[in-house]
Structure formats: structure tokens, C-alpha cells
C-alpha distance (Angstrom), angle and dihedral (degrees) to the residues before:
residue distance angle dihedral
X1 . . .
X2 3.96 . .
X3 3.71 120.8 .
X4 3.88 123.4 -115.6
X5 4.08 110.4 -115.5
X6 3.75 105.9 179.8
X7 3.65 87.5 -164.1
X8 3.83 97.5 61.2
X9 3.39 128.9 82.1
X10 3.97 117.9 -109.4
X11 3.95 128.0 -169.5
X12 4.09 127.8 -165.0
X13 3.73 130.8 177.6
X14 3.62 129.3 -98.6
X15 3.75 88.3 -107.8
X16 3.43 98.7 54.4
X17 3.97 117.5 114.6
X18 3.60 134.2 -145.8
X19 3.79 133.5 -177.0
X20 3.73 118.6 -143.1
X21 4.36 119.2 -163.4
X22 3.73 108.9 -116.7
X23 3.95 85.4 -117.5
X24 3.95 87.6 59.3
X25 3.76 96.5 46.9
X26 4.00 88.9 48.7
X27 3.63 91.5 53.7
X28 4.25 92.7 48.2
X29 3.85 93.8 45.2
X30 3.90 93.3 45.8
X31 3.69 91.7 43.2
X32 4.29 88.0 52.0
X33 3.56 87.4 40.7
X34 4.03 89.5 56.0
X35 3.84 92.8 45.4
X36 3.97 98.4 46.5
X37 3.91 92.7 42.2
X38 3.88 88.5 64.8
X39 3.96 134.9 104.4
X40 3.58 83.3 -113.9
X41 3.72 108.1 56.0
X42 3.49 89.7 47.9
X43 3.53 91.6 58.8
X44 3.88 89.7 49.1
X45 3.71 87.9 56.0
X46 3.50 91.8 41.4
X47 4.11 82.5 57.5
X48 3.45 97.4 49.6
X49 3.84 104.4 49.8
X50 4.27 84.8 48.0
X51 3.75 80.9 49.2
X52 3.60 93.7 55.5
X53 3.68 94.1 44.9
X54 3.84 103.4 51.8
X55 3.95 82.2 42.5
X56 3.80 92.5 60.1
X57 3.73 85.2 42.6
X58 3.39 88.4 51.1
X59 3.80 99.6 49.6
X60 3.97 89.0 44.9
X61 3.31 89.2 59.1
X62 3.88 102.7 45.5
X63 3.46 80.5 58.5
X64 3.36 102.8 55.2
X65 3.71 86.8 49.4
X66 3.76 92.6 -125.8
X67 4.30 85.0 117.5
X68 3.65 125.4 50.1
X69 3.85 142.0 -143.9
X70 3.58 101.7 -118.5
X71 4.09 107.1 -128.1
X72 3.75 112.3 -132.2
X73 3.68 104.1 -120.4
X74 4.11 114.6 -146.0
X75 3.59 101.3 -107.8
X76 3.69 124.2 -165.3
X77 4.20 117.7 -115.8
X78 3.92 102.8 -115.5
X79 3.67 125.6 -112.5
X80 3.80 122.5 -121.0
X81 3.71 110.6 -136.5
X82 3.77 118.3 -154.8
């Protein structure tokens, strides 16, 4: 039997199926509940929809061609003068 290491990484397939105790799956969906019914998550869903919008704007514009990639120019390092 392998040992748990909660600092490694660990990977299962989509298929894979794991059974949670009612008293476990209270304590995640009342501690999501807590988190998303704050000041703060609304804000962070506030963020990402005006994300989303200037993004489409964004993309409907590149398109258009009115906005344009910016081209990396090749820049030389600086010099430190002492």
C-alpha cells in the first residue's frame, strides 16, 4: 500500500470514483457556501463577467483590425555605468 504525502502531486482518471460520508460532504458544501456568500466572491465574480466582456470587446476588435498586436521590438540590455 502507498503512503499519503500531502506535499506530492497525485493524478486519477476521469473515471475514477470516490465516495464521500454525508458528514464530509456537509462540511465541503457549507464551507463553499460560506466563501461564495461573501463581499469578496462577489466581487471576484463581478471581475470575471467584466473580464469576459472587455475580452469579447477585445477580440471583436482585433478583428476588425481597429487594435493591434504590439510587435516586440529587440531592445538592447542596458549598461551599468560606474
Amino acid at each position: 500500500m502507498a503512503t499519503y504525502n500531502p506535499k506530492a502531486k497525485y493524478q486519477w482518471s476521469n473515471d475514477d470514483v470516490f465516495q464521500i460520508s454525508g458528514a464530509n460532504f456537509g462540511l465541503m458544501l457549507n464551507a463553499f457556501r460560506s466563501i461564495l456568500n461573501t463581499d469578496l466572491a462577489a466581487s471576484i465574480f463581478m471581475a470575471a463577467k467584466a473580464n469576459e466582456a472587455i475580452e469579447g470587446m477585445m477580440k471583436e476588435y482585433v478583428e476588425k483590425d481597429v487594435i493591434k498586436e504590439v510587435v516586440a521590438e529587440d531592445k538592447q540590455p542596458l549598461k551599468i555605468v560606474k
